[in-house]
C-alpha positions, 0 to 999 in steps of 0.5 A, a space after each residue: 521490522 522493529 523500526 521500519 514496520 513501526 513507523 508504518 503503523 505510526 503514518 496510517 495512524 496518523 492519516 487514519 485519524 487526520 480524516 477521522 477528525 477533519 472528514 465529516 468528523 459528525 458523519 462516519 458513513 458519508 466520509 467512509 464514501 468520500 474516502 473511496 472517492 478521493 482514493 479512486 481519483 488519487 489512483 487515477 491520478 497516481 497511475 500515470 504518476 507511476 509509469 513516467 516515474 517507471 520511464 524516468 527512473 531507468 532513463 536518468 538515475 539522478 538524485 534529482 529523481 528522488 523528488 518525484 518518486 517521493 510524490 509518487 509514493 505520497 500519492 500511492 501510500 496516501 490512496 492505500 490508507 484512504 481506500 482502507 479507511 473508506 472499505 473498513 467503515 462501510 463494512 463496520 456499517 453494512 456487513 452484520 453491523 449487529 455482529 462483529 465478530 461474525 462480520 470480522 470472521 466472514 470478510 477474513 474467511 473471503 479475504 484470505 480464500 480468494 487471495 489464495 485463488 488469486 494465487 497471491 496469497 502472500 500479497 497480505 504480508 508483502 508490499 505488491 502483488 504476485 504470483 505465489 511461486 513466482 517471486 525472485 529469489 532475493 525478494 521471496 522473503 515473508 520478512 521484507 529486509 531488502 532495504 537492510 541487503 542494501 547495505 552489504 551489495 557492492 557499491 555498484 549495484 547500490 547505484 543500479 537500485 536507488 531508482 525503485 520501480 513503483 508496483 501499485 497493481 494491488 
C-alpha cells in the first residue's frame, strides 16, 4: 500500500496533467468534453481488447502474453483517468460552480448511496466491482495485498496466476 498505492497516485498525476497542458490547455470545459469522448472510444476499443486477452491468457500461459496484457492495461488505466478527468471538470462547471463545497457534499452523498443500492459499495476502495457480500475469500480485503499473497503461494499456483483476468465492468 505504502508503494504500489503511491505510484498510482504518481501516474494519475501524471496523465491528469499530460492533458492539463497539452488538451486545450486555454479551454478546461472543451477538453473536459473531449476527454469523454477519447475515453469512451478507448473503451470501445478496450472491450474486445479485454475478452481476446481473457481467451489468450487461459489458453497460453506464455511469457509472451505478458505483452499484450500489458497494452491492455495501458489501454484501460488510461481510459479511467480520462474518463475521471473529463466527469470531474464538467462537474467543477455545471454542478453549483458557485458553491463547491455543496457541490462536493452532493455528488459524494449520490456517489456513495447509489453504489450502496447498487450494492457495491466497495467498488470505491477496490479495483472491479461486485456484489458486496459476494467476494471470494482471498479477495475480500478492504487492503488489496493480493500481489504481496504471491510471494508466499507454492510455486505451482504462482504460475496458474501470472495471467490476470481483465475485469474493467466498473
Amino acid at each position: 500500500m505504502c508503494v504500489i498505492h503511491q505510484l498510482v497516485v504518481f501516474y494519475w498525476r501524471g496523465v491528469w496533467e499530460i492533458f492539463d497542458v497539452h488538451l486545450l490547455p486555454e479551454d478546461s470545459h472543451m477538453s473536459a468534453i473531449v476527454c469523454l469522448i477519447i475515453a469512451y472510444t478507448l473503451q470501445s476499443l478496450v472491450c474486445p481488447m479485454e475478452v481476446a486477452t481473457n481467451f489468450l491468457c487461459q489458453s497460453n500461459r506464455s511469457k509472451q502474453m505478458w505483452a499484450f496484457e500489458v497494452v491492455t492495461f495501458f489501454f484501460a488505466n488510461l481510459v479511467g483517468v480520462i474518463l475521471w478527468r473529463g466527469v470531474w471538470i464538467l462537474l467543477d462547471y455545471h454542478f453549483l460552480p458557485d458553491n463547491a463545497g455543496l457541490s462536493a457534499g452532493i455528488t459524494h452523498l449520490i456517489g456513495i448511496v447509489v453504489l450502496w443500492l447498487m450494492l457495491c459499495g466497495h467498488s470505491v476502495t477496490l479495483s472491479g466491482c461486485r456484489i458486496d457480500g459476494e467476494t471470494p475469500a482471498e479477495e475480500a480485503s478492504l487492503s488489496p495485498n493480493y500481489y504481496f499473497r504471491l510471494f508466499f503461494i507454492k510455486p505451482r499456483r504462482r504460475q496458474a496466476a501470472s495471467c490476470t483476468v481483465i475485469n474493467l465492468a466498473n
